[in-house]
VOBA-1610 file (N, C-alpha, C; in pm, whole numbers, padded with zeros to 5 digits, always signed):
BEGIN
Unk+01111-02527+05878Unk+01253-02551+05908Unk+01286-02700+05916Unk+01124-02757+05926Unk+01186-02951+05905Unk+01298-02974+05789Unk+01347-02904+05651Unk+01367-02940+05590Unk+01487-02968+05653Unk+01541-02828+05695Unk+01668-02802+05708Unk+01770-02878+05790Unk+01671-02970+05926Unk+01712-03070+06046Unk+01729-03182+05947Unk+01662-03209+05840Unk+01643-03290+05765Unk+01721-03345+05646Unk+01831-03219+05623Unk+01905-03230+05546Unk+02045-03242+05633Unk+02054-03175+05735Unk+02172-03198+05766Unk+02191-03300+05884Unk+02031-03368+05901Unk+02126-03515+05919Unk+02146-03602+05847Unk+02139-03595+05696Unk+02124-03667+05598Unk+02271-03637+05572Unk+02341-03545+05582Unk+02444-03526+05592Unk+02541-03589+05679Unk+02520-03560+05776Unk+02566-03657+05893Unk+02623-03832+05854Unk+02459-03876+05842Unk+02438-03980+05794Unk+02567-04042+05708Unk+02591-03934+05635Unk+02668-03940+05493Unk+02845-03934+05498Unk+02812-03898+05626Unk+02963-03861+05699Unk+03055-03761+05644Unk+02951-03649+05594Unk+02986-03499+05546Unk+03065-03452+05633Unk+03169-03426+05645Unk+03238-03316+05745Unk+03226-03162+05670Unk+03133-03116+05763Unk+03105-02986+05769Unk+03201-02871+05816Unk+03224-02734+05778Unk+03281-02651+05748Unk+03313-02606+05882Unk+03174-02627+05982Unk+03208-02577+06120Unk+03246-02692+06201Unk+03271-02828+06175Unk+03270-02954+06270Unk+03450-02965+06250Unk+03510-02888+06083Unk+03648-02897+06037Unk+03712-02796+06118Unk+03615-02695+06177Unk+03705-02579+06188Unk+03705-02582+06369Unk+03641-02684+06392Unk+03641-02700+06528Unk+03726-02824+06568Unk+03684-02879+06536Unk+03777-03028+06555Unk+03873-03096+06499Unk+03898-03003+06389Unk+04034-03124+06305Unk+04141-02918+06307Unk+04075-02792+06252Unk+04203-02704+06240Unk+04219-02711+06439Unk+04148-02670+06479Unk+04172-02588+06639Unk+04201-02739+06695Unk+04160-02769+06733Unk+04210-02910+06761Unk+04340-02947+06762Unk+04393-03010+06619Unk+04493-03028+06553Unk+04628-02941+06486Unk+04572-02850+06470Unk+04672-02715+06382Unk+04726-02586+06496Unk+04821-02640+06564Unk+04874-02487+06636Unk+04896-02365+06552Unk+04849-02259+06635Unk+04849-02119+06508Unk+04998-02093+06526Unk+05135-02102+06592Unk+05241-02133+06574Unk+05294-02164+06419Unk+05263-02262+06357Unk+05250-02361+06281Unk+05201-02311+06157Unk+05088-02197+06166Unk+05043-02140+06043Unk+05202-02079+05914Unk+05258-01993+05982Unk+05313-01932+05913Unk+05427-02026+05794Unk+05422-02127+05831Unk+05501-02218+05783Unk+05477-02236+05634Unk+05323-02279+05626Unk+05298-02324+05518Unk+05227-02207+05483Unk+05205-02048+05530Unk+05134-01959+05430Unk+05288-01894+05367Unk+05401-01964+05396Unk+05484-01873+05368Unk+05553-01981+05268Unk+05531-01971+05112Unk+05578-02044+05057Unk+05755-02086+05033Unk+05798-01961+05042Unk+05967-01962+05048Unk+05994-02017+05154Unk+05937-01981+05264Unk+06005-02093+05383Unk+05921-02224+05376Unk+05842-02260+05330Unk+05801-02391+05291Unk+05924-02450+05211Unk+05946-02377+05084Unk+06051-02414+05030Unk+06189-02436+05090Unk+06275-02368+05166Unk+06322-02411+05258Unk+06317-02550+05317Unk+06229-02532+05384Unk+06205-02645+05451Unk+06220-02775+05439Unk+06193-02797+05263Unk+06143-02914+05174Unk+06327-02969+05153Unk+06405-02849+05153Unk+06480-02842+05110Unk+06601-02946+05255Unk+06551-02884+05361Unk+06622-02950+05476Unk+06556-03133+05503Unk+06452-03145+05435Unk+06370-03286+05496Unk+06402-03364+05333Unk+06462-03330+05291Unk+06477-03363+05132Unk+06384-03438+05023Unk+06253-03337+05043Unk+06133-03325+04968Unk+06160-03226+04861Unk+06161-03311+04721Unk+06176-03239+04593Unk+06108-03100+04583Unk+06063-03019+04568Unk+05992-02913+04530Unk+06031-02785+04412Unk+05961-02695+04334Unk+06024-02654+04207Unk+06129-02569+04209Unk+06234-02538+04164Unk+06353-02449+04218Unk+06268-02305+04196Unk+06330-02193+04277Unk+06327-02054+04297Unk+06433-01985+04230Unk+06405-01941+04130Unk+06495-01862+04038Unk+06582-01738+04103Unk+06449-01645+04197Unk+06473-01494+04223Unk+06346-01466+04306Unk+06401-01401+04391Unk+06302-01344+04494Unk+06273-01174+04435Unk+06169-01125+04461Unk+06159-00986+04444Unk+06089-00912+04493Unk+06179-00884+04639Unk+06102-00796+04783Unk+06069-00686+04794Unk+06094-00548+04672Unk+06076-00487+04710Unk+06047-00449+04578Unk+06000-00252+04558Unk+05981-00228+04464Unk+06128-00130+04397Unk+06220-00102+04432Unk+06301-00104+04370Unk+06381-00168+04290Unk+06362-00295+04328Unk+06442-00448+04203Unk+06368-00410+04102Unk+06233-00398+04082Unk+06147-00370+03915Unk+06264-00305+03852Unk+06335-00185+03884Unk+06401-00110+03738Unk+06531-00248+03741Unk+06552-00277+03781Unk+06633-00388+03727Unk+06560-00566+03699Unk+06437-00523+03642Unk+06319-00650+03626Unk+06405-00736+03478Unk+06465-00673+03399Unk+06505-00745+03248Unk+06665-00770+03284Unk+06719-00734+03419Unk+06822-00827+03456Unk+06810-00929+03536Unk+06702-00938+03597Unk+06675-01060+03734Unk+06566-01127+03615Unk+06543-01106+03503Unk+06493-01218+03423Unk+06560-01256+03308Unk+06710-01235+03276Unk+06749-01245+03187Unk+06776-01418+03183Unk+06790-01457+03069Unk+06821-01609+03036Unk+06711-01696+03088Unk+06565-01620+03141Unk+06449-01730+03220Unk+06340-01715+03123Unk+06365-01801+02997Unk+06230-01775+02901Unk+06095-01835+02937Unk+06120-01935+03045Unk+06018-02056+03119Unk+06022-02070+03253Unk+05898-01940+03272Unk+05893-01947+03404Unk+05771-01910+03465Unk+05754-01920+03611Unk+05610-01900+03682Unk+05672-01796+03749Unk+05544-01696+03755Unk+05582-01571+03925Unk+05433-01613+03981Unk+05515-01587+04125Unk+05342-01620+04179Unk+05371-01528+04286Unk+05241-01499+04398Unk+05305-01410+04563Unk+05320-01545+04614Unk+05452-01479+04706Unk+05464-01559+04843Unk+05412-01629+04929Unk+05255-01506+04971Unk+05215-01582+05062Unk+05072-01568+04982Unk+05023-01589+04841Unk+04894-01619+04800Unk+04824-01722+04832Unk+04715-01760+04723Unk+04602-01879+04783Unk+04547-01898+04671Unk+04454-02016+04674Unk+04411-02046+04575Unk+04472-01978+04425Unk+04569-02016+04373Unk+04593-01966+04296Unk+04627-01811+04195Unk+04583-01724+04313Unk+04579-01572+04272Unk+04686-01541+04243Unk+04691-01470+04151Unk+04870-01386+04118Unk+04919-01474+04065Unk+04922-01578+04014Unk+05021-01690+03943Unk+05017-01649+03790Unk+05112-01654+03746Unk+05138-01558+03618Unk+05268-01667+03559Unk+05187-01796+03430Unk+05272-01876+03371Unk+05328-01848+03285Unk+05488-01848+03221Unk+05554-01815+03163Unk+05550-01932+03058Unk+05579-01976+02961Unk+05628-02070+02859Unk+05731-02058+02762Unk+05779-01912+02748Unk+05847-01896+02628Unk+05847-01755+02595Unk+05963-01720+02545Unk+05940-01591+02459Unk+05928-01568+02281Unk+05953-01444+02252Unk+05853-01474+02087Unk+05921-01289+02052Unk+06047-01299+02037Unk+06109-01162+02035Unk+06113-01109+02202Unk+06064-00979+02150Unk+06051-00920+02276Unk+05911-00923+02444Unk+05826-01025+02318Unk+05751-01076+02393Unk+05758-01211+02485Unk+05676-01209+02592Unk+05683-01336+02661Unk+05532-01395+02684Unk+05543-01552+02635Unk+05397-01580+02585Unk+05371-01670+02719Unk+05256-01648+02720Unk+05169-01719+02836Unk+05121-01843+02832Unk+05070-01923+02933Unk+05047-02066+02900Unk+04910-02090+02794Unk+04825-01958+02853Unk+04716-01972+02751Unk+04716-01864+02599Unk+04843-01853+02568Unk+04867-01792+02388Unk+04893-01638+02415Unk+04851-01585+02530Unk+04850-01458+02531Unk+05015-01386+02546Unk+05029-01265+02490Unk+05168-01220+02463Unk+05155-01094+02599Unk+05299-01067+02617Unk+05302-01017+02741Unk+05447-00929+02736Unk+05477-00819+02750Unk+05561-00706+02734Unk+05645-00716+02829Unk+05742-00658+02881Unk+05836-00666+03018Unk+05746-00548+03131Unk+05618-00448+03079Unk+05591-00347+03142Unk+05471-00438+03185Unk+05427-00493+03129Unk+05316-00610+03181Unk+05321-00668+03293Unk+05487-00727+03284Unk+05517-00864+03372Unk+05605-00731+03472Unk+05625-00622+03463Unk+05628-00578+03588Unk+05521-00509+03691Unk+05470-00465+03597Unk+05292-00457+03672Unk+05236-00555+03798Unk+05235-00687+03718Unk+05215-00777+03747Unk+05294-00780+03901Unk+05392-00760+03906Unk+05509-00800+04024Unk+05462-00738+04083Unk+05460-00573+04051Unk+05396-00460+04200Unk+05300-00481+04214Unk+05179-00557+04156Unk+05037-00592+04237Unk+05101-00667+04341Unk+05196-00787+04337Unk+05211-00842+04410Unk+05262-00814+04521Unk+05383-00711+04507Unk+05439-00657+04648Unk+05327-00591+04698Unk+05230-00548+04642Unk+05167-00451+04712Unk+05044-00506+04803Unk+05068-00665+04799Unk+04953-00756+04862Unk+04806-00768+04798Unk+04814-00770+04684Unk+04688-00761+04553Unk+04634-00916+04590Unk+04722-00989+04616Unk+04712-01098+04599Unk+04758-01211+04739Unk+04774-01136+04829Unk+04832-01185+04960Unk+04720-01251+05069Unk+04725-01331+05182Unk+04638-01386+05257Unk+04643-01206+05347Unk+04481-01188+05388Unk+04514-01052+05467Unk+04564-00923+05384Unk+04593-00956+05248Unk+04608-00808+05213Unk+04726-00732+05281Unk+04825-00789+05311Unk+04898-00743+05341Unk+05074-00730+05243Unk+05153-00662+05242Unk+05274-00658+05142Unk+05322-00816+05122Unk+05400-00791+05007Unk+05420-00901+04970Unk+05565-00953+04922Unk+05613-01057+04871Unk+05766-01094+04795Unk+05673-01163+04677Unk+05773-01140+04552Unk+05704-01228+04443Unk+05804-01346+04420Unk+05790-01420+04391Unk+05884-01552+04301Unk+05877-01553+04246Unk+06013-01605+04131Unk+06051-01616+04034Unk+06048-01803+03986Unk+05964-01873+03978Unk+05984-02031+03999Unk+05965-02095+03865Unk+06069-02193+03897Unk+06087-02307+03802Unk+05945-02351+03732Unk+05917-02409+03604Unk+05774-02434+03563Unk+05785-02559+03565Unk+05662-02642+03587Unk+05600-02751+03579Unk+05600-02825+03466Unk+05682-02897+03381Unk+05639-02953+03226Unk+05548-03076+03253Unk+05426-03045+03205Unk+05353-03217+03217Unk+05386-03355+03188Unk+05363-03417+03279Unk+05379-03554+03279Unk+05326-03636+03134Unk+05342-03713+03036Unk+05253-03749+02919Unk+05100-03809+02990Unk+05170-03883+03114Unk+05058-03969+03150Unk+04912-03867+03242Unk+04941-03738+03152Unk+04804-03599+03218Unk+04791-03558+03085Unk+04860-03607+02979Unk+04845-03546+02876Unk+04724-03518+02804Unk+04640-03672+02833Unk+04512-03664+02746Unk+04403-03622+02859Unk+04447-03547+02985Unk+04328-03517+03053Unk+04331-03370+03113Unk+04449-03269+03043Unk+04465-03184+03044Unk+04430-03096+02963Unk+04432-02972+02985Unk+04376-02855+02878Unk+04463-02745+02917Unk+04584-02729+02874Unk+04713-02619+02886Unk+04728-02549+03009Unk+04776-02624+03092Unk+04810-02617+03210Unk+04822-02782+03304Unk+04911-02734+03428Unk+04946-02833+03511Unk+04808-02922+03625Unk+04815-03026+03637Unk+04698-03093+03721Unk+04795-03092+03841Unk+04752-03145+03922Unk+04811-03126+04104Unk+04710-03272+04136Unk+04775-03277+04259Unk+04688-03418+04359Unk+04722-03345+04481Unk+04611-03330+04523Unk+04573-03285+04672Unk+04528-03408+04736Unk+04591-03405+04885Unk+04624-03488+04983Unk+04555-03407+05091Unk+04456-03477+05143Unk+04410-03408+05304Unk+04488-03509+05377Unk+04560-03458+05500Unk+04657-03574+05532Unk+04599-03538+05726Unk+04543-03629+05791Unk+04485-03581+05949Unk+04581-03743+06030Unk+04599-03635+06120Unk+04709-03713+06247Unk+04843-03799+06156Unk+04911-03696+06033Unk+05004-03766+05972Unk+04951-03868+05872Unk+04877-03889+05841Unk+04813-04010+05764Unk+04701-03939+05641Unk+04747-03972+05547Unk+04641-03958+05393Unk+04520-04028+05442Unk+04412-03908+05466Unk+04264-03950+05450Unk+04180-03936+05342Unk+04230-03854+05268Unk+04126-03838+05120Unk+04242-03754+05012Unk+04230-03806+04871Unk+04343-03720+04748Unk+04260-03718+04678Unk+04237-03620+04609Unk+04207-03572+04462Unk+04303-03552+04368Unk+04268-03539+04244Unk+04367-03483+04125Unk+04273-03403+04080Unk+04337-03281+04090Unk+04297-03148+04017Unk+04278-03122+03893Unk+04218-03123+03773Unk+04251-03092+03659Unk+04239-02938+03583Unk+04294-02918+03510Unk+04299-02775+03431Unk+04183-02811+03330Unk+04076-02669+03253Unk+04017-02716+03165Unk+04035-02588+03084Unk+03959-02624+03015Unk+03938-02470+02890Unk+03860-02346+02948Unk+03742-02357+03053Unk+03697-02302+03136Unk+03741-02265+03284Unk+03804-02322+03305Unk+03914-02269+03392Unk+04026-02195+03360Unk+04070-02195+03193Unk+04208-02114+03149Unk+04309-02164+03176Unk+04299-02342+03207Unk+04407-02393+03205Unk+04454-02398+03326Unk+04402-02387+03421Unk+04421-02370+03569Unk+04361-02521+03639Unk+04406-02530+03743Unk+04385-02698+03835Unk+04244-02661+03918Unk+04226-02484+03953Unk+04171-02480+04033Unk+04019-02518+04013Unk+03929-02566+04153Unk+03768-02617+04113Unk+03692-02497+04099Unk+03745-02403+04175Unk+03603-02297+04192Unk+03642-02204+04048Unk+03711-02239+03986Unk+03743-02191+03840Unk+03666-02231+03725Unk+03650-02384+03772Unk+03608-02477+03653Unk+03675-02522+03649Unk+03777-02571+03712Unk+03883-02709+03692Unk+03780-02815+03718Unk+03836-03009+03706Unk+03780-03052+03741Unk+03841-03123+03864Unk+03788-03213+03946Unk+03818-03282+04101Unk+03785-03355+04084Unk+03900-03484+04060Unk+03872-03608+04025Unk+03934-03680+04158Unk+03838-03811+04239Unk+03893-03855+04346Unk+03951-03988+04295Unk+04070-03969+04409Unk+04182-04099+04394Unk+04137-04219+04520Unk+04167-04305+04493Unk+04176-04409+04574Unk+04286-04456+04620Unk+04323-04416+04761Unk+04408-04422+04806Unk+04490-04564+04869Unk+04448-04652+04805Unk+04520-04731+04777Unk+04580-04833+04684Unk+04540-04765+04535Unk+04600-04775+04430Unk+04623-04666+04370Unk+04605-04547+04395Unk+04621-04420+04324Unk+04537-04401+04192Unk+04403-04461+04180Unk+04345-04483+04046Unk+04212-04427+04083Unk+04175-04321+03980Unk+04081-04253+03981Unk+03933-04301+03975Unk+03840-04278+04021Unk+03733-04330+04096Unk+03595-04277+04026Unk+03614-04128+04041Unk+03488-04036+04043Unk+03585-03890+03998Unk+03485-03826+03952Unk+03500-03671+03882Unk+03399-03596+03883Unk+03380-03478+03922Unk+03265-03345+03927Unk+03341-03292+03852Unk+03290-03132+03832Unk+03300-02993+03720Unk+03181-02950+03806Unk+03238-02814+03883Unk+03097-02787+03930Unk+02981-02820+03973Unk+03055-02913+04097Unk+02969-02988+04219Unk+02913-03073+04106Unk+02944-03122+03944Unk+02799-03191+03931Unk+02922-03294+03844Unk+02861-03465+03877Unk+02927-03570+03798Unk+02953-03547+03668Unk+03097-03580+03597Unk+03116-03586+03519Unk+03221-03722+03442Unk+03216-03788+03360Unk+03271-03899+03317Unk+03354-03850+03246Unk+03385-03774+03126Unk+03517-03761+03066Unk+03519-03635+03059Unk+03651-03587+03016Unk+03699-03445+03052Unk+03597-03359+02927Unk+03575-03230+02959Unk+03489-03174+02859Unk+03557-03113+02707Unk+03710-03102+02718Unk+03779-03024+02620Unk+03838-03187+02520Unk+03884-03272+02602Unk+03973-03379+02551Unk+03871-03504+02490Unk+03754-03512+02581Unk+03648-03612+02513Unk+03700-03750+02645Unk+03837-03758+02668Unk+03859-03884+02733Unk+03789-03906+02875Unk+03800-04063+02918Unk+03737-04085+03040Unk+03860-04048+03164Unk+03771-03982+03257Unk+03831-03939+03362Unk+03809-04052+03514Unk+03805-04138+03455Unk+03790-04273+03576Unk+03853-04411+03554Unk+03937-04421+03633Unk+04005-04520+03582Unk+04182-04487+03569Unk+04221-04395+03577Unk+04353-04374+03498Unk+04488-04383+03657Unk+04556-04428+03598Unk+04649-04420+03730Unk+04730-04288+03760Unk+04768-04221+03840Unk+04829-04127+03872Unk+04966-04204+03909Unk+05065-04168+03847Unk+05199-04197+03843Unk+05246-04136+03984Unk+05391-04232+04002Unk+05458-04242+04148Unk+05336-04183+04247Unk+05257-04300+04294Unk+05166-04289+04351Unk+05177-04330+04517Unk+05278-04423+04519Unk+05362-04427+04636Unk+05397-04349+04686Unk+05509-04271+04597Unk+05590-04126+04660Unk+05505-04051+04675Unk+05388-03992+04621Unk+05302-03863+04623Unk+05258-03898+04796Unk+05204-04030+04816Unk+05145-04030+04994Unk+05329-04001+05048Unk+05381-04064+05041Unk+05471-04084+05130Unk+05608-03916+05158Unk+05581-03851+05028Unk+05574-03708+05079Unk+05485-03583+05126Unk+05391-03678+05107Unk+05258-03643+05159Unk+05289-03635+05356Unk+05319-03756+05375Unk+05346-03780+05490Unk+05456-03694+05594Unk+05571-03694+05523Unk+05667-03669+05526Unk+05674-03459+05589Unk+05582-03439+05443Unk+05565-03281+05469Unk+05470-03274+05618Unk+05403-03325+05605Unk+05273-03337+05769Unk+05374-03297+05889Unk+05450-03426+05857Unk+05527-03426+06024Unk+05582-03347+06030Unk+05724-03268+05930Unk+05781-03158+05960Unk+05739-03021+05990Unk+05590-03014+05906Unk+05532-02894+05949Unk+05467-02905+06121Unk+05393-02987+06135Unk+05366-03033+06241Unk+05210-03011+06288Unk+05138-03015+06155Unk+04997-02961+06209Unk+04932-03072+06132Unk+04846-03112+06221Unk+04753-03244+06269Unk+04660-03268+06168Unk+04629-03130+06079Unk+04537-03142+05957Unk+04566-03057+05850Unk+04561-03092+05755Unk+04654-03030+05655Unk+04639-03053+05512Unk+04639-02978+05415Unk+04636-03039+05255Unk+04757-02976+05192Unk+04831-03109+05137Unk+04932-03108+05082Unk+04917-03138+04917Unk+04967-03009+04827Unk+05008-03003+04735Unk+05099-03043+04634Unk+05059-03173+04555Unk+05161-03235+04463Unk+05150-03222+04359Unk+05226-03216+04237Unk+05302-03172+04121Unk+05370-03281+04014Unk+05321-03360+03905Unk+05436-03462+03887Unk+05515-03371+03742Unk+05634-03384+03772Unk+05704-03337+03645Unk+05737-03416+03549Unk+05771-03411+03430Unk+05828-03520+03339Unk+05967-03562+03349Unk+06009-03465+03387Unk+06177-03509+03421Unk+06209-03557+03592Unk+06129-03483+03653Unk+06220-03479+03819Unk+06085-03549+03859Unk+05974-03602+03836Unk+05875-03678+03905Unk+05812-03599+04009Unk+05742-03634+04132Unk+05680-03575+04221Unk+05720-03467+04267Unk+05659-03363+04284Unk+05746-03200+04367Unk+05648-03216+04416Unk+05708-03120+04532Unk+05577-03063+04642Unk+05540-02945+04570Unk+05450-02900+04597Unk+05402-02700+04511Unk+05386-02635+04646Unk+05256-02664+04755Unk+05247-02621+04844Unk+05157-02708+04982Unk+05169-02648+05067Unk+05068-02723+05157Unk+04975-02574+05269Unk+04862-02659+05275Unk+04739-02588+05324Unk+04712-02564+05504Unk+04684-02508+05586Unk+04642-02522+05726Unk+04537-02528+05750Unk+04421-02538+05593Unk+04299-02485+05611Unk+04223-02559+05499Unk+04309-02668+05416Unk+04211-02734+05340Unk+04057-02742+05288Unk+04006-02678+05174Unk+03865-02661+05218Unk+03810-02846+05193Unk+03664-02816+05195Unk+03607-02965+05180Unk+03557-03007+05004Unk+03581-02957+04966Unk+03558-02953+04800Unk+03619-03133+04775Unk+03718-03184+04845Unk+03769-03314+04847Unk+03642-03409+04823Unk+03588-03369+04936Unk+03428-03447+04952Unk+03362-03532+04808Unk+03326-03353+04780Unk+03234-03397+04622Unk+03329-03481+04559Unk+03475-03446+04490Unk+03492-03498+04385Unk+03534-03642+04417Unk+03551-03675+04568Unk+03521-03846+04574Unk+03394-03891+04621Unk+03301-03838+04635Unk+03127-03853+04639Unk+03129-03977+04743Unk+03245-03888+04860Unk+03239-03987+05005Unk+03249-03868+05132Unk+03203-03913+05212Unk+03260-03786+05314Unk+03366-03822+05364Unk+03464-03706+05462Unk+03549-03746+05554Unk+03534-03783+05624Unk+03469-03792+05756Unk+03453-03842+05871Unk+03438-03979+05887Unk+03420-04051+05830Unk+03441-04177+05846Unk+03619-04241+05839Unk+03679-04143+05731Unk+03826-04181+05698Unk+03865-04133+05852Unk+03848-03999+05874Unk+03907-03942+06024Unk+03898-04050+06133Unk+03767-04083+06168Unk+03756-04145+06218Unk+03839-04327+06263Unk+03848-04334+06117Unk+03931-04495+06106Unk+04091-04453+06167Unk+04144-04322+06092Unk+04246-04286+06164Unk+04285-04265+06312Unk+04148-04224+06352Unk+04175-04215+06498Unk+04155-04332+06559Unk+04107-04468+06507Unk+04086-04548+06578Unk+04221-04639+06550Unk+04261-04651+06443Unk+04407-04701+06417Unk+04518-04644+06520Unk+04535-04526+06501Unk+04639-04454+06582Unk+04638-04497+06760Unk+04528-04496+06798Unk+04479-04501+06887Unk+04509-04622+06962Unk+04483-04707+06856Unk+04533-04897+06942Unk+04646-04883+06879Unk+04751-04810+06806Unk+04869-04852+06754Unk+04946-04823+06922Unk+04924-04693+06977Unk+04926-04619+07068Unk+04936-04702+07203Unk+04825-04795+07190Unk+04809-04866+07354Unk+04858-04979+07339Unk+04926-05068+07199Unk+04990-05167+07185Unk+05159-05129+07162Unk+05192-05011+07143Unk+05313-04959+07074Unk+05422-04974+07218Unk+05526-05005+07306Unk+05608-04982+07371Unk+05619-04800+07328Unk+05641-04777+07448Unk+05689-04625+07496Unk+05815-04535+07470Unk+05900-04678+07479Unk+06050-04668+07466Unk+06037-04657+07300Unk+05986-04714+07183Unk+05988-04728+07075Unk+05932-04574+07015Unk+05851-04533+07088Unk+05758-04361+06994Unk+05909-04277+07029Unk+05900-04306+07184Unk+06053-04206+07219Unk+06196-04225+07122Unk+06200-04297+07071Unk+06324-04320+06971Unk+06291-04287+06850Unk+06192-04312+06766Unk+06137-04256+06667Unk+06218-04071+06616Unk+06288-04100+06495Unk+06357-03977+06434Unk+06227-03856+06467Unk+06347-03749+06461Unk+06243-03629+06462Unk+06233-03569+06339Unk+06357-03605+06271Unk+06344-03545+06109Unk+06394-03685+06034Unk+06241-03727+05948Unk+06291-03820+05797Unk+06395-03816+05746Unk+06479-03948+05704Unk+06565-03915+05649Unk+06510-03851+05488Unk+06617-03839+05423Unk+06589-03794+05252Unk+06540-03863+05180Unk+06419-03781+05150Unk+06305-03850+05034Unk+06411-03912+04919Unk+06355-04023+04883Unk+06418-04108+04783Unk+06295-04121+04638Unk+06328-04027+04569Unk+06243-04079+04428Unk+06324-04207+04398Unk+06148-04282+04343Unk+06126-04335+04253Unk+06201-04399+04109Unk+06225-04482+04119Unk+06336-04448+04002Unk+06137-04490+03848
//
């Protein structure tokens, strides 16, 4: 069993934040279970974004129950480009990309053709919690799609990339950019085969990249280098990064960003439960970032006047893109 003392203080060492040190000290700690439902509930996330005036993708149509299906080719009429996803899913489950139709068909992001009996199928898995946190019933969305940015163009593989933000005591401690690949199906997600490329958070310029916990230098479908490239409105991505933290109000958190070609940064979603996958693809641990945070906050705290935190807005004013 020497190995095992042996590895995980090498870990330590490394300033790994571990799965049980996260779930003790930064969710319970930091994250009131109050607070959960906020962000597992994407429509009232949306909402929300909507009152703190954080961009996020418009909502076409809600569809709560299973009686709306016989009226499914009127609550989709005139939407040839669109996403359904569940309400309250995860990691990506149930997300079903629209791009276009082709007659009576509606084609998918990855070529595949798709019937109206398909894409209602699809919906009643979802009410029926196929795809829900807990397995429990569900609402589907009807949402606006993502058009890529050019500047993801050459590091994409037919589908949208994201930048994930672990954001602890209000403050960006570690971002990745997600990428879609051919082995993933065009999807951002890692445990798919996406790839997790880490940002440097203070130029927004990519650093390091894995594919399955293991280093990788350029994307596997495109040939290009995945180190080095800037992630556009890189400002705004922390600073609604920020923004979403405080209104939700939980102390640790991963926030979900989106850049569009027309409308720039959206929010997509935010996490109560962030996993550590962040780690690998910046081949740094957290705990050292946590740590700097708490020691910043901390003397901001014992140098800050009293009268000054107490005046401090309770709600941001309106996010201002970028021009």
């Amino acid at each position: 069993m020497h190995w095992l003392f042996t590895a995980g203080r090498r870990l330590r060492d490394l300033g790994i934040l571990g799965m049980n040190r996260r779930n003790a000290a930064c969710i319970l700690d930091h994250n009131p279970r109050a607070k959960y439902p906020i962000v597992d509930d994407k429509l009232r996330m949306h909402d929300l974004c909507r009152q703190i005036g954080v961009p996020t993708p418009k909502v076409y149509r809600e569809v709560s129950c299973y009686a709306m299906l016989r009226r499914l080719p009127e609550l989709i009429r005139g939407q040839d480009d669109f996403v359904i996803k569940p309400n309250r899913g995860s990691a990506g489950r149930g997300v079903l990309v629209v791009i276009g139709r082709e007659g009576k068909h509606y084609l998918r992001h990855n070529g595949d053709k798709l019937g109206i009996d398909s894409i209602r199928q699809h919906i009643s898995d979802i009410l029926s919690g196929m795809y829900s946190l807990g397995g429990q019933q569900d609402r589907a969305m009807l949402q606006q799609r993502i058009r890529l940015h050019p500047a993801f163009g050459a590091i994409s593989y037919k589908g949208i990339p994201d930048v994930r933000v672990i954001l602890y005591r209000n403050e960006p401690a570690m971002a990745m950019l997600r990428l879609p690949t051919k082995e993933s199906n065009g999807r951002a997600n890692l445990h798919q085969g996406g790839i997790g490329t880490g940002v440097d958070l203070d130029t927004g310029i990519t650093n390091h990249a894995v594919q399955r916990n293991r280093v990788v230098q350029r994307h596997p479908d495109t040939g290009v280098s995945l180190v080095g490239m800037q992630v556009p409105f890189w400002d705004d991505v922390l600073e609604m990064s920020r923004r979403v933290a405080r209104a939700v109000g939980l102390g640790y958190i991963g926030v979900d960003i989106v850049v569009d070609v027309d409308e720039g940064p959206m929010l997509l979603e935010a996490n109560a439960r962030p996993g550590l996958a962040i780690q690998i693809a910046n081949g740094h641990g957290l705990l050292p970032r946590l740590e700097a945070i708490d020691s910043q906050l901390d003397e901001k705290r014992r140098t800050t006047p009293i009268r000054y935190l107490r005046q401090r807005p309770a709600v941001p004013a309106p996010f201002q893109k970028a021009a």
